[in-house]
KOLLUMNU-882080 format. One record per residue (C-alpha): chain; residue in three letters; x, y, z. Coordinates in steps of 0.5 Angstrom, whole numbers, plus 500, padded with zeros to 3 digits. Layout:
<rs>
<r><ch>A</ch><aa>ALA</aa><c1>X</c1><c2>Y</c2><c3>Z</c3></r>
...
</rs>
This chain:
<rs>
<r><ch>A</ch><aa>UNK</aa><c1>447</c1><c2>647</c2><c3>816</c3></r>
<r><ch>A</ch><aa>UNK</aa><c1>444</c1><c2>643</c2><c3>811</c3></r>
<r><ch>A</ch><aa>UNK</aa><c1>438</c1><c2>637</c2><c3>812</c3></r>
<r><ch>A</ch><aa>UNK</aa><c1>436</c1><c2>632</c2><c3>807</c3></r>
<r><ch>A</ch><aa>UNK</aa><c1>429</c1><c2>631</c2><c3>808</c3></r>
<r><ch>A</ch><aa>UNK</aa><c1>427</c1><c2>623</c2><c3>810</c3></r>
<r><ch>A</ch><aa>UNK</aa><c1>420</c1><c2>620</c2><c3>809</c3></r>
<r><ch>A</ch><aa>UNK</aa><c1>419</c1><c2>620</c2><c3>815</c3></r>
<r><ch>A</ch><aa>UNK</aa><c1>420</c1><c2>627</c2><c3>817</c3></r>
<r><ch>A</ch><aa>UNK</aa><c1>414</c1><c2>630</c2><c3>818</c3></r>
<r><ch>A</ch><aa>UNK</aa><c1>413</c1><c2>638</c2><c3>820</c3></r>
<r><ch>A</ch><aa>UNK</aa><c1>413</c1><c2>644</c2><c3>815</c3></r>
<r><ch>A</ch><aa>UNK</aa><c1>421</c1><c2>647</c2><c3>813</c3></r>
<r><ch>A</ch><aa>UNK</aa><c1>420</c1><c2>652</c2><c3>819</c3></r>
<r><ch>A</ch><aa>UNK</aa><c1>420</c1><c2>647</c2><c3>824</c3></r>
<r><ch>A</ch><aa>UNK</aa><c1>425</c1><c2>642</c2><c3>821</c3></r>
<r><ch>A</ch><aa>UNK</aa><c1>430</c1><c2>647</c2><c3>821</c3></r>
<r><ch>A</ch><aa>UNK</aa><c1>429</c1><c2>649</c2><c3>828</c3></r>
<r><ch>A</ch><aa>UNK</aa><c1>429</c1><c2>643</c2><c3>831</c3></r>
<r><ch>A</ch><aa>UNK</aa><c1>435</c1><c2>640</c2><c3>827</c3></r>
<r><ch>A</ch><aa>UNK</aa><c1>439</c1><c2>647</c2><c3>828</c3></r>
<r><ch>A</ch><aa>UNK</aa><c1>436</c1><c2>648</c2><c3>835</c3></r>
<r><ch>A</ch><aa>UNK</aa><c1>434</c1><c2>656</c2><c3>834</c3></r>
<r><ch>A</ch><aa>UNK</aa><c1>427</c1><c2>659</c2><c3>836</c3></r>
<r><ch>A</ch><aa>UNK</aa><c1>422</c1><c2>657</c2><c3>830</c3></r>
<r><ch>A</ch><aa>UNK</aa><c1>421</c1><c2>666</c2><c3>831</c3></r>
<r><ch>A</ch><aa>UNK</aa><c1>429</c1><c2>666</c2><c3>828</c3></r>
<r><ch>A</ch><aa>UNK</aa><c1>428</c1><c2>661</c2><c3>823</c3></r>
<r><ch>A</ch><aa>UNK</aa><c1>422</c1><c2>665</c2><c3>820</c3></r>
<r><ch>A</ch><aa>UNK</aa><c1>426</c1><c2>672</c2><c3>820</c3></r>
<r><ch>A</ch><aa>UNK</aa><c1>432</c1><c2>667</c2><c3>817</c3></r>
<r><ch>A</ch><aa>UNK</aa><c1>427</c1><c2>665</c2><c3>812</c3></r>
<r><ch>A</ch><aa>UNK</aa><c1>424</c1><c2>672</c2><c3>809</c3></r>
<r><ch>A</ch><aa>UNK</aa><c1>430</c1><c2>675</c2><c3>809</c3></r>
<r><ch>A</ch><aa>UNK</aa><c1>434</c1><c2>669</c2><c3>804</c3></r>
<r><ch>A</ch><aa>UNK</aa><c1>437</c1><c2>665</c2><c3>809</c3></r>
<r><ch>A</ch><aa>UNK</aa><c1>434</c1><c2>659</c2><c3>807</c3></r>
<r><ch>A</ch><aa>UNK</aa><c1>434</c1><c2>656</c2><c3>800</c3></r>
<r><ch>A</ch><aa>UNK</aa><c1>431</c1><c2>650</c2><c3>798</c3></r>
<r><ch>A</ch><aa>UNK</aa><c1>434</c1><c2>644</c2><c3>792</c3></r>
<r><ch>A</ch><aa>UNK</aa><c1>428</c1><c2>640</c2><c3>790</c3></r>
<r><ch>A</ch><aa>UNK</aa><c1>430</c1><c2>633</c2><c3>789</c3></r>
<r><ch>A</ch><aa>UNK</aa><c1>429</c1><c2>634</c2><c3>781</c3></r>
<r><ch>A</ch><aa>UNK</aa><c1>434</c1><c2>640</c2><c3>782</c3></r>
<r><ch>A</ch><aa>UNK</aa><c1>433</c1><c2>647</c2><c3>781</c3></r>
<r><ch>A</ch><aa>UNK</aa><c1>435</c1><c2>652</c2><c3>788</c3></r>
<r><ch>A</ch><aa>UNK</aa><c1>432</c1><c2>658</c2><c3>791</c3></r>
<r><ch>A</ch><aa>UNK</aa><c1>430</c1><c2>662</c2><c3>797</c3></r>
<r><ch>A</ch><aa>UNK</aa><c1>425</c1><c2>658</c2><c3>800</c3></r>
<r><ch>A</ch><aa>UNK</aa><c1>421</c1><c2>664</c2><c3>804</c3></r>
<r><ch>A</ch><aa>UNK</aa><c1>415</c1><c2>662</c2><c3>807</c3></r>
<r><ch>A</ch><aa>UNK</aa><c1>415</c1><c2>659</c2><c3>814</c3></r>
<r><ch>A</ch><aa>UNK</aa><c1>409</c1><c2>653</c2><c3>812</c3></r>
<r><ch>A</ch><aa>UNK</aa><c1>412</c1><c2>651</c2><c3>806</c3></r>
<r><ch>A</ch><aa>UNK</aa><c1>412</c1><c2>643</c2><c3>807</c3></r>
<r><ch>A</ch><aa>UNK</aa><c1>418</c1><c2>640</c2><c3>803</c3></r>
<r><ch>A</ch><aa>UNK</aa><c1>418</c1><c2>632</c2><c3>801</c3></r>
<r><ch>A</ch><aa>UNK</aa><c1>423</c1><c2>627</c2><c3>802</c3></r>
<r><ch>A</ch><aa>UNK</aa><c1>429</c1><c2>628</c2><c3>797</c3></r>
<r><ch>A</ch><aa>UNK</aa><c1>428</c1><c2>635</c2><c3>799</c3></r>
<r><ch>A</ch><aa>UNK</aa><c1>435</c1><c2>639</c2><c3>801</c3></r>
<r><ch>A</ch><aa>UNK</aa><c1>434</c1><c2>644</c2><c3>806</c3></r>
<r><ch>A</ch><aa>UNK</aa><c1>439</c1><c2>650</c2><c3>807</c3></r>
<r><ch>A</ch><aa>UNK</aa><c1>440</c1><c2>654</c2><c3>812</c3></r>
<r><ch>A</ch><aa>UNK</aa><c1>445</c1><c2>660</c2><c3>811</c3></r>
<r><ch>A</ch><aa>UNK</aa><c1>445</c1><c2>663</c2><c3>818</c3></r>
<r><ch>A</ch><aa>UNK</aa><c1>449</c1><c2>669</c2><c3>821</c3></r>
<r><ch>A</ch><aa>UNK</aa><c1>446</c1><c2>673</c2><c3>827</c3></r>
<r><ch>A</ch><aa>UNK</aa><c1>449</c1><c2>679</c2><c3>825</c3></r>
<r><ch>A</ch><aa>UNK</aa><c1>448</c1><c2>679</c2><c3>818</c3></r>
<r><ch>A</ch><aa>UNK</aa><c1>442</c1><c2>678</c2><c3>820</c3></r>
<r><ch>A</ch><aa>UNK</aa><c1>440</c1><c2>684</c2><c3>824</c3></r>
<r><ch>A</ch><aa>UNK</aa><c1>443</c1><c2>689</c2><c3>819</c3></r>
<r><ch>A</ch><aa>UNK</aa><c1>437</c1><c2>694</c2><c3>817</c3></r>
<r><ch>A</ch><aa>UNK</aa><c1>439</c1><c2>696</c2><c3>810</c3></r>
<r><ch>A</ch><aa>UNK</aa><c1>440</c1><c2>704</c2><c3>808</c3></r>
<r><ch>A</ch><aa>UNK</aa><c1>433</c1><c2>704</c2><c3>803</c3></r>
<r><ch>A</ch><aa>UNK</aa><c1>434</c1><c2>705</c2><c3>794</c3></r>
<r><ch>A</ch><aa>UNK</aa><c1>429</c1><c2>710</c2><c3>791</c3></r>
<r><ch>A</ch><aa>UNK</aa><c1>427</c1><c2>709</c2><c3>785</c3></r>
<r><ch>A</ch><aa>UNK</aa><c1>428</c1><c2>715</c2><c3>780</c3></r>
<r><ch>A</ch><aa>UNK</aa><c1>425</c1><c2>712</c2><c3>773</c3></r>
<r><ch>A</ch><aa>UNK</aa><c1>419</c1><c2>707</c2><c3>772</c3></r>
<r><ch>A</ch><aa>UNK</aa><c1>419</c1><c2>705</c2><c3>764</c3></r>
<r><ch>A</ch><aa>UNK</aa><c1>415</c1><c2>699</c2><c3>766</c3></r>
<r><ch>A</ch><aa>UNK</aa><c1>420</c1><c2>694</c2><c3>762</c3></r>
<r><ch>A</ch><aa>UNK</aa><c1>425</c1><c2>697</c2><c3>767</c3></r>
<r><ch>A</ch><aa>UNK</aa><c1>427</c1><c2>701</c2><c3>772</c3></r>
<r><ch>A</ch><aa>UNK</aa><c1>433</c1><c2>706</c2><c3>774</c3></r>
<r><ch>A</ch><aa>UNK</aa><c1>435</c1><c2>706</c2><c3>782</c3></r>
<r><ch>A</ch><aa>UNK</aa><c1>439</c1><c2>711</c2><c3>786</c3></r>
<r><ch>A</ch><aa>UNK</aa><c1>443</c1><c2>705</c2><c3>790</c3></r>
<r><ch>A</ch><aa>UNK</aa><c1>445</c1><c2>708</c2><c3>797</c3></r>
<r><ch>A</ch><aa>UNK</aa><c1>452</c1><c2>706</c2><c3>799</c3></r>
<r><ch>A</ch><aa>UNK</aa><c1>453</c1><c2>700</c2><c3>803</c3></r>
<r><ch>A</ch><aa>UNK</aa><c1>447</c1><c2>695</c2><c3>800</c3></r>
<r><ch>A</ch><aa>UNK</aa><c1>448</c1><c2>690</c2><c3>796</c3></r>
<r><ch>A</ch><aa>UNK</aa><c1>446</c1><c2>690</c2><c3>788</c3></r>
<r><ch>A</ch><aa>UNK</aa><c1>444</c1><c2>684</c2><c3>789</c3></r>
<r><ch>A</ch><aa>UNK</aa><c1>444</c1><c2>678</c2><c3>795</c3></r>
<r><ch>A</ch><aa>UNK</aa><c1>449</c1><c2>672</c2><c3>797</c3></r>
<r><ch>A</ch><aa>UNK</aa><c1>447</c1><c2>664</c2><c3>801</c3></r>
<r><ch>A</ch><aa>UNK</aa><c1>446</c1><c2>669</c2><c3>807</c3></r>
<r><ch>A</ch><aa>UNK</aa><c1>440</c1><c2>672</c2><c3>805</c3></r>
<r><ch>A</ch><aa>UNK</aa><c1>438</c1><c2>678</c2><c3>800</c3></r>
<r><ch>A</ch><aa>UNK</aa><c1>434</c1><c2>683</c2><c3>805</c3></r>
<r><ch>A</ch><aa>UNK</aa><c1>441</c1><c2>687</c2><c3>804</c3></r>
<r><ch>A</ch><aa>UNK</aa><c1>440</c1><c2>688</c2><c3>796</c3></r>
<r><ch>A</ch><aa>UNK</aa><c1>438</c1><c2>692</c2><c3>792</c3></r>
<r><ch>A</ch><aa>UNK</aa><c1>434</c1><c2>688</c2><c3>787</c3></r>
<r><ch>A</ch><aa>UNK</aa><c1>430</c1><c2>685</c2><c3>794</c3></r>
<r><ch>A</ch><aa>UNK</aa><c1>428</c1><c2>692</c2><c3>795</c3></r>
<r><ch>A</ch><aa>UNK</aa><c1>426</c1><c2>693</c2><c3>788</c3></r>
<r><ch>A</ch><aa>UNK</aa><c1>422</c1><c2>687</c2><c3>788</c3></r>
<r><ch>A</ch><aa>UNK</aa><c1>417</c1><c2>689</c2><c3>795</c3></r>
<r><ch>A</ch><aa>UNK</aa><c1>417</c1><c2>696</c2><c3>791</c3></r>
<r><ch>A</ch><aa>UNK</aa><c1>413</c1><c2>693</c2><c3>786</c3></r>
<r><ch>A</ch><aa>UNK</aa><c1>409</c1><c2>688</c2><c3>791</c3></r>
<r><ch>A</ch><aa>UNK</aa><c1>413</c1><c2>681</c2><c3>787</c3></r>
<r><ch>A</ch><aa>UNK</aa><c1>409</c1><c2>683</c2><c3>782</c3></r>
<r><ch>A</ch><aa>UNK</aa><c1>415</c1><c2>684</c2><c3>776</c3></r>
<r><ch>A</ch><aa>UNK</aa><c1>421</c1><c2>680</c2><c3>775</c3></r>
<r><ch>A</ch><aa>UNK</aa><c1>428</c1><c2>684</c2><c3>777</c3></r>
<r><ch>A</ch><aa>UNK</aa><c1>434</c1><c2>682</c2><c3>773</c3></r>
<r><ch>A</ch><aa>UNK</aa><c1>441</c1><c2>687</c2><c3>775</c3></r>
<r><ch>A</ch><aa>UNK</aa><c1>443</c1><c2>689</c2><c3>768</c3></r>
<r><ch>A</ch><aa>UNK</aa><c1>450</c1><c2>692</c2><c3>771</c3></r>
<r><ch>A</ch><aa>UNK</aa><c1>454</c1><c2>692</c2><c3>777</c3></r>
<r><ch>A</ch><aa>UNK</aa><c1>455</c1><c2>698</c2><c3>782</c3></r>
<r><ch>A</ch><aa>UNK</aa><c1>460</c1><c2>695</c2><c3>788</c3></r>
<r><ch>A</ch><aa>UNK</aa><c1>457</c1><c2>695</c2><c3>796</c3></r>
<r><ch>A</ch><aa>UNK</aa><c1>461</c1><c2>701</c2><c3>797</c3></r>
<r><ch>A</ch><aa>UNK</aa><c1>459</c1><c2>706</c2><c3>792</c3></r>
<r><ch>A</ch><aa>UNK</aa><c1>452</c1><c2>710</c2><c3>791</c3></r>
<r><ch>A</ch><aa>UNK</aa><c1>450</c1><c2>711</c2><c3>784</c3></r>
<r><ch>A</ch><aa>UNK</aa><c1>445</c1><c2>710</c2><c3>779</c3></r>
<r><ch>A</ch><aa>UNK</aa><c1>443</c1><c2>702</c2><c3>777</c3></r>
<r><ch>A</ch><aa>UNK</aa><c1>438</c1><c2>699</c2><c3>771</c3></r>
<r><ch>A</ch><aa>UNK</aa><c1>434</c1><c2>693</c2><c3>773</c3></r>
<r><ch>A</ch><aa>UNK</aa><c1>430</c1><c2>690</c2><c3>768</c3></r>
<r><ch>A</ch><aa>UNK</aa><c1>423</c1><c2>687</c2><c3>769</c3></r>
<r><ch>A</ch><aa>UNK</aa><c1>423</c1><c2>682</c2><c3>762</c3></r>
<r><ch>A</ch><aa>UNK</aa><c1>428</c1><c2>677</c2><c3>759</c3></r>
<r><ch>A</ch><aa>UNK</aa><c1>428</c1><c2>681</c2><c3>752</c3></r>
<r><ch>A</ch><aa>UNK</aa><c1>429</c1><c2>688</c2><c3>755</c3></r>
<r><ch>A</ch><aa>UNK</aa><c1>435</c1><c2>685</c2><c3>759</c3></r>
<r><ch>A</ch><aa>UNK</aa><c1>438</c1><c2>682</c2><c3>753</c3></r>
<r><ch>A</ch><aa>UNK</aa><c1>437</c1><c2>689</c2><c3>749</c3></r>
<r><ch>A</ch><aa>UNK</aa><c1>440</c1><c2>693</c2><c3>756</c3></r>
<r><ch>A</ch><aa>UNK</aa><c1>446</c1><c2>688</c2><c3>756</c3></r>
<r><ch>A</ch><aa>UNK</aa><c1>447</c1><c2>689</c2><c3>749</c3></r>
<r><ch>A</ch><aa>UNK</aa><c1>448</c1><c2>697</c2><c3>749</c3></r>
<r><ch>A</ch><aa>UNK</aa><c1>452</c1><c2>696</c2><c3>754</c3></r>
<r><ch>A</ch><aa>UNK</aa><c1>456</c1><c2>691</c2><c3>750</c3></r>
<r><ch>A</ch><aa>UNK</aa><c1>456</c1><c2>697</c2><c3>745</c3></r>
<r><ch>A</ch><aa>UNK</aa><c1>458</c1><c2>702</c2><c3>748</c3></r>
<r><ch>A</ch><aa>UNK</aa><c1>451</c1><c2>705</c2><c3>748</c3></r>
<r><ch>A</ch><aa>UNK</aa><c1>450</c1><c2>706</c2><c3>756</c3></r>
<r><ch>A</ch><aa>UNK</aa><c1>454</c1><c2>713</c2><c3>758</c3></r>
<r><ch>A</ch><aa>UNK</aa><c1>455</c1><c2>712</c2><c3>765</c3></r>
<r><ch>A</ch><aa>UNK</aa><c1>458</c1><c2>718</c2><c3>769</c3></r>
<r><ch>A</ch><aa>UNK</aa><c1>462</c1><c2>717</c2><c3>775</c3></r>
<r><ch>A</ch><aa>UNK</aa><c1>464</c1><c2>723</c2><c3>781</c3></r>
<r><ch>A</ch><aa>UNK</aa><c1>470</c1><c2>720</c2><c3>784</c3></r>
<r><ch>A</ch><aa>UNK</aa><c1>475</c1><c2>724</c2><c3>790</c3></r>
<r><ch>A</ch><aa>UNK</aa><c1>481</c1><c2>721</c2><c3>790</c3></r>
<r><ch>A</ch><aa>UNK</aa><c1>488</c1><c2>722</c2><c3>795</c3></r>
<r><ch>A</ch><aa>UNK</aa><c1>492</c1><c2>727</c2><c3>792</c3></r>
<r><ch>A</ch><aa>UNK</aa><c1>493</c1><c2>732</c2><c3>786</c3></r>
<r><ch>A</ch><aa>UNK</aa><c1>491</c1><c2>729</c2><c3>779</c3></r>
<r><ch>A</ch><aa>UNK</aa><c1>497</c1><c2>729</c2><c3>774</c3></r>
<r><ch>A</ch><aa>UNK</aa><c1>495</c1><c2>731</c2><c3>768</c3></r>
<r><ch>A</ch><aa>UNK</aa><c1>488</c1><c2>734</c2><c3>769</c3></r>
<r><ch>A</ch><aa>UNK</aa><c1>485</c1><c2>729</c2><c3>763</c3></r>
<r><ch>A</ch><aa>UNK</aa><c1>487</c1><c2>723</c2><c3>762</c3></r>
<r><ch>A</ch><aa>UNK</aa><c1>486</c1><c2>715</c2><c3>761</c3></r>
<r><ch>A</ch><aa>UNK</aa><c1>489</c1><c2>709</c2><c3>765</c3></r>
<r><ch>A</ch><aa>UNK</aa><c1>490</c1><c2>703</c2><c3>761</c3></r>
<r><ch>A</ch><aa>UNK</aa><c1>493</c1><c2>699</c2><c3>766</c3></r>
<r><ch>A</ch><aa>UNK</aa><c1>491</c1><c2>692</c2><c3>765</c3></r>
<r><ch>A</ch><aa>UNK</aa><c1>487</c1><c2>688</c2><c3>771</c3></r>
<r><ch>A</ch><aa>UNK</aa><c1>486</c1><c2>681</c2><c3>772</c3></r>
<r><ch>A</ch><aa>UNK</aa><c1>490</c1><c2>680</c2><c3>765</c3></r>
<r><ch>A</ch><aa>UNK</aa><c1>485</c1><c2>683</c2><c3>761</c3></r>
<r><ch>A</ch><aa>UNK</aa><c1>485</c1><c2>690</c2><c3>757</c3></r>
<r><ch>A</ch><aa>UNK</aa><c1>482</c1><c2>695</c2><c3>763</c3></r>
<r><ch>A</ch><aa>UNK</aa><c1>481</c1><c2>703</c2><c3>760</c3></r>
<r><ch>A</ch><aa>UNK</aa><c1>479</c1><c2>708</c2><c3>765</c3></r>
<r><ch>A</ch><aa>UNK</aa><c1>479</c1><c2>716</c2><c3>762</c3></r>
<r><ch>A</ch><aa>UNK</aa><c1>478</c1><c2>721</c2><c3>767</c3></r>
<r><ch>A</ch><aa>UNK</aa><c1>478</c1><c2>729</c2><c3>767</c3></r>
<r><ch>A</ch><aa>UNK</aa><c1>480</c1><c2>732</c2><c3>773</c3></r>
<r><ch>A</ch><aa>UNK</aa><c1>474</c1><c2>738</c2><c3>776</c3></r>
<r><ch>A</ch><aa>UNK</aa><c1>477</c1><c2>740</c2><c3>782</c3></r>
<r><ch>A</ch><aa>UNK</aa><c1>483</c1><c2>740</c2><c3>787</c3></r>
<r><ch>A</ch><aa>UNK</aa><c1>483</c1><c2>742</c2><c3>795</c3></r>
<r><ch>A</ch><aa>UNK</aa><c1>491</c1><c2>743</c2><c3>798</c3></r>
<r><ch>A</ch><aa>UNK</aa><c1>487</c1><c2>743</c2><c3>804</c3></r>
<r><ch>A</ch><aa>UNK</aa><c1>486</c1><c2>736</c2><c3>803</c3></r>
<r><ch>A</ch><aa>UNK</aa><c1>490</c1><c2>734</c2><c3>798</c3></r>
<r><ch>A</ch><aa>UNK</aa><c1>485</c1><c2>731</c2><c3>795</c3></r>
<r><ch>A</ch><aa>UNK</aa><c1>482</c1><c2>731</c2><c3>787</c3></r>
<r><ch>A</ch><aa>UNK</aa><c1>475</c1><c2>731</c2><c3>785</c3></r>
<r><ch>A</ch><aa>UNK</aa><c1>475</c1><c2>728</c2><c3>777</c3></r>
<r><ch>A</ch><aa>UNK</aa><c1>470</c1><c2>725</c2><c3>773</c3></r>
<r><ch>A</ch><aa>UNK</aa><c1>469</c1><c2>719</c2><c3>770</c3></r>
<r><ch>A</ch><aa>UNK</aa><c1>468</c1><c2>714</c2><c3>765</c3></r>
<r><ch>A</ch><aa>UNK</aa><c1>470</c1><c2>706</c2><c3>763</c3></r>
<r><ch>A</ch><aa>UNK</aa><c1>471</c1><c2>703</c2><c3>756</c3></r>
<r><ch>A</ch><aa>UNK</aa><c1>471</c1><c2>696</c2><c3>760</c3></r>
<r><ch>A</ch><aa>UNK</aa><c1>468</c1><c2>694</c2><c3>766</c3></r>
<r><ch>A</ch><aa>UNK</aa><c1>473</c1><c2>690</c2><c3>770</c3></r>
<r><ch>A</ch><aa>UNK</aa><c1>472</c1><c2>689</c2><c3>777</c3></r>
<r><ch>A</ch><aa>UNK</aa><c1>473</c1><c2>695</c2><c3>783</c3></r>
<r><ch>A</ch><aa>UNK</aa><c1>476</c1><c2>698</c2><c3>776</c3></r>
<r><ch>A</ch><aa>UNK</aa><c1>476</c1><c2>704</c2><c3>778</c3></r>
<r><ch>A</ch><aa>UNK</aa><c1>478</c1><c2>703</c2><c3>785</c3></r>
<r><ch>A</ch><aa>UNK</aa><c1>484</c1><c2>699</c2><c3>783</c3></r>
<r><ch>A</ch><aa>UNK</aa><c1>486</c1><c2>703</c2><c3>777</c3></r>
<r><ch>A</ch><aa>UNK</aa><c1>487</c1><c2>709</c2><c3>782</c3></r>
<r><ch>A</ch><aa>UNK</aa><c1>491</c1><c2>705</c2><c3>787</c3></r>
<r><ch>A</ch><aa>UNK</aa><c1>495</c1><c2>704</c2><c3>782</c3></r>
<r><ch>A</ch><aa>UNK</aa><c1>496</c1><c2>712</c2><c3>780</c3></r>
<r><ch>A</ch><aa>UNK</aa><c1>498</c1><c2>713</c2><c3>787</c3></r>
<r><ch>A</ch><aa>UNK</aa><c1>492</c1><c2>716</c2><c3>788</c3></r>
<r><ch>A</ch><aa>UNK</aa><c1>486</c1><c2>711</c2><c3>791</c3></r>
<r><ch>A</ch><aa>UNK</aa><c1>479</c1><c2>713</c2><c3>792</c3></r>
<r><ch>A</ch><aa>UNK</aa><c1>478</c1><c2>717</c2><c3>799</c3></r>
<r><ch>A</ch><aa>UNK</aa><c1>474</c1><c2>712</c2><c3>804</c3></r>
<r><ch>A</ch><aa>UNK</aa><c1>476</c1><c2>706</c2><c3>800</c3></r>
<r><ch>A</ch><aa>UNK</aa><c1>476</c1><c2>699</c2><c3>805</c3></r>
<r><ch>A</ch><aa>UNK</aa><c1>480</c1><c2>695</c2><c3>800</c3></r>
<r><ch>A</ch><aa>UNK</aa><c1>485</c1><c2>699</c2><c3>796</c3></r>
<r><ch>A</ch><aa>UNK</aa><c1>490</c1><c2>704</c2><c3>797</c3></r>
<r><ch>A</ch><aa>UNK</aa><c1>493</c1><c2>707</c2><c3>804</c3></r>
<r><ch>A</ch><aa>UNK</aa><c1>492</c1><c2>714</c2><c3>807</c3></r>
<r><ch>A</ch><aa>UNK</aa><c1>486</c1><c2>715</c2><c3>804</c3></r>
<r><ch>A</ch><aa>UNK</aa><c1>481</c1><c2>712</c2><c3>810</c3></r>
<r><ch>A</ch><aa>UNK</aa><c1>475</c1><c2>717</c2><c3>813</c3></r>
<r><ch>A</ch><aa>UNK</aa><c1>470</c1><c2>717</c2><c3>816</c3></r>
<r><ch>A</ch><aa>UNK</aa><c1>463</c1><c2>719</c2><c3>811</c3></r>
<r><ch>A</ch><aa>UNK</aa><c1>464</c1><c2>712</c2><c3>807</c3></r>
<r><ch>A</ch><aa>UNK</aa><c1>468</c1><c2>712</c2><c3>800</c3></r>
<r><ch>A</ch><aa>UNK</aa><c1>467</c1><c2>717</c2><c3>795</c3></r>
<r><ch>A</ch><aa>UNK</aa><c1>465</c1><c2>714</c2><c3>789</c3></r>
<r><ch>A</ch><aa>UNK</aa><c1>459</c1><c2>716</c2><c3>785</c3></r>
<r><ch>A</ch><aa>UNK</aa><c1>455</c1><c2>713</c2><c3>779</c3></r>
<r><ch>A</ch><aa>UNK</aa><c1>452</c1><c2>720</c2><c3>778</c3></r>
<r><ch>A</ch><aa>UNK</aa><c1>449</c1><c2>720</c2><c3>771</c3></r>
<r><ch>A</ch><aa>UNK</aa><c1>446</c1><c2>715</c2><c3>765</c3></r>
<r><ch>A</ch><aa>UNK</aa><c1>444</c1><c2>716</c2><c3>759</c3></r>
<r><ch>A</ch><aa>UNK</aa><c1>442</c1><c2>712</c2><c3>753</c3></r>
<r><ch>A</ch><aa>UNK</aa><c1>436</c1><c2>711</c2><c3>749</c3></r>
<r><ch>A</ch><aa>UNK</aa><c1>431</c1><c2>707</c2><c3>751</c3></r>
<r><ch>A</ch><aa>UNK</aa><c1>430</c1><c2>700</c2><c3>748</c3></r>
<r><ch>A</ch><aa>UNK</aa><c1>423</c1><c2>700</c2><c3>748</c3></r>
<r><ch>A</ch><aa>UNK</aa><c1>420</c1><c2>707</c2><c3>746</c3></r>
<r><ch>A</ch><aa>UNK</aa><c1>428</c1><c2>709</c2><c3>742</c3></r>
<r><ch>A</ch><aa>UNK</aa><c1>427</c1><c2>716</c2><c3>746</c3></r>
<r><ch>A</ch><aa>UNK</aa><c1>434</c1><c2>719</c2><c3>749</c3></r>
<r><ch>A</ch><aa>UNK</aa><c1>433</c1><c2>718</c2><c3>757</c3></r>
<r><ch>A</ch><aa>UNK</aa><c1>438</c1><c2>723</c2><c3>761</c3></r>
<r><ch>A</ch><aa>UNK</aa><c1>437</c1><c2>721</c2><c3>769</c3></r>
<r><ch>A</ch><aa>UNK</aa><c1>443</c1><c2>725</c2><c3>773</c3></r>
<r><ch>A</ch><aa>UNK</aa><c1>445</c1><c2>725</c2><c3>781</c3></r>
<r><ch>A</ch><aa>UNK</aa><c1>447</c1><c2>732</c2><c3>783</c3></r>
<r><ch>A</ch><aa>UNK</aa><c1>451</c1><c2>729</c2><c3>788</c3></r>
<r><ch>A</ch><aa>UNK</aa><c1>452</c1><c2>735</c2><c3>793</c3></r>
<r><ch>A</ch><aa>UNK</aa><c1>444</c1><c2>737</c2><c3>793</c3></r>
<r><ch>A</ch><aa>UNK</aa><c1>442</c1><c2>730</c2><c3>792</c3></r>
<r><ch>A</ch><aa>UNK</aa><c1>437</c1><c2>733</c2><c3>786</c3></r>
<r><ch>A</ch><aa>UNK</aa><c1>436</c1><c2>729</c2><c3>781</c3></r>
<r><ch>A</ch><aa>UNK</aa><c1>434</c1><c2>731</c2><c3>772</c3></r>
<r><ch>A</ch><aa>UNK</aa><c1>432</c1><c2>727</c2><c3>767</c3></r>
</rs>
């Protein structure tokens, strides 16, 4: 729903909102602090307007992203692994977002990030991790170390570790799948550590030398052998427990006191080294 506030349109956004979508002022409040509502001022700029009191102007756009159901989700919480002041390293349960839609954001990593450190630090995601997975996410805290995380990523100098189980036995035990997606160039290499014939299921590590979407998810769907717990992709590989795809090791030197900083995930006991 959208207003165009008037002249003559008096009241704060809360009530505004409440009155033109017919909703108790309590769930626009709850709307707002979770996201849901974002704000064009009428020189341009959007963001999430959150407080319930705010007094929006004539020529002030009013958006509401409303879904109960969304809404209601209570999100699985991140925890925080490394704090380097500049940036942070963060283990991201399965089934939150890295970052948040029009429908609001109380769902995504990066809004947990920022109560975490009380709205007193800027959270820039220097690279994705899909909703589904859990592993571990960089999110800087200043423009310059995003622009210097990005760059080692661009150069390779992130040594991101992936655990994966997939349907069926790997064949051969070490390889690299170069099979192009969304026709660009898409490297995956993979190295098979553990096979169950009870299952039939493979557990193998993982790297990628390009970062397509769903990449390795779509890329061993395309082996024959797609992810365990996978919604999207694959057939005969659903479960239970969640998709089985861990981003479970970085490495890297920090861009601000050049020292080598090691932070893994040992997914089976949940233990964590750096």
């Amino acid at each position: 729903m959208r207003i165009t506030v008037a002249p003559e349109d008096a009241g704060t956004a809360c009530e505004l909102i409440a009155a033109r979508a017919g909703l108790a002022k309590s769930r626009v409040k709850d709307a707002m602090c979770k996201g849901a509502v974002w704000l064009t001022g009428k020189r341009g700029g959007r963001k999430r307007l959150r407080k319930a009191t705010a007094q929006p102007g004539p020529g002030d756009i009013l958006d509401l992203f409303y879904d109960a159901r969304l809404l209601a989700i209570k999100p699985p919480v991140a925890q925080c692994l490394h704090d380097a002041g500049q940036y942070s390293v963060w283990l991201k349960p399965a089934g939150l977002l890295a970052q948040g839609t029009d429908y609001g954001d109380h769902c995504s990593l990066v809004r947990q990030v920022e109560v975490y450190f009380r709205m007193k630090r800027p959270v820039l995601p220097v690279h994705r991790l899909d909703r589904e997975a859990a592993g571990l996410m960089i999110l800087a805290h200043a423009k310059a170390a995003a622009a210097k995380l990005s760059k080692l990523l661009q150069d390779n100098g992130i040594d991101k570790q992936y655990r994966v189980t997939v349907l069926g036995r790997l064949s051969p035990e070490e390889g690299v799948i170069d099979l192009p997606l969304d026709n660009k160039p898409a490297l995956t290499r993979y190295t098979l550590t553990a096979y169950d014939p009870a299952s039939d299921t493979s557990v193998a590590e993982v790297t990628l030398k390009t970062g397509r979407l769903h990449q390795i998810r779509r890329h061993f769907a395309l082996l024959g052998h797609p992810v365990l717990g996978d919604p999207r992709y694959g057939q005969g590989n659903k479960n239970s427990t969640g998709m089985e795809l861990v981003a479970h090791r970085l490495v890297f030197r920090c861009p601000v006191t050049r020292k080598e900083v090691r932070i893994s995930l040992d997914a089976q006991e949940g233990k964590i080294i750096s």
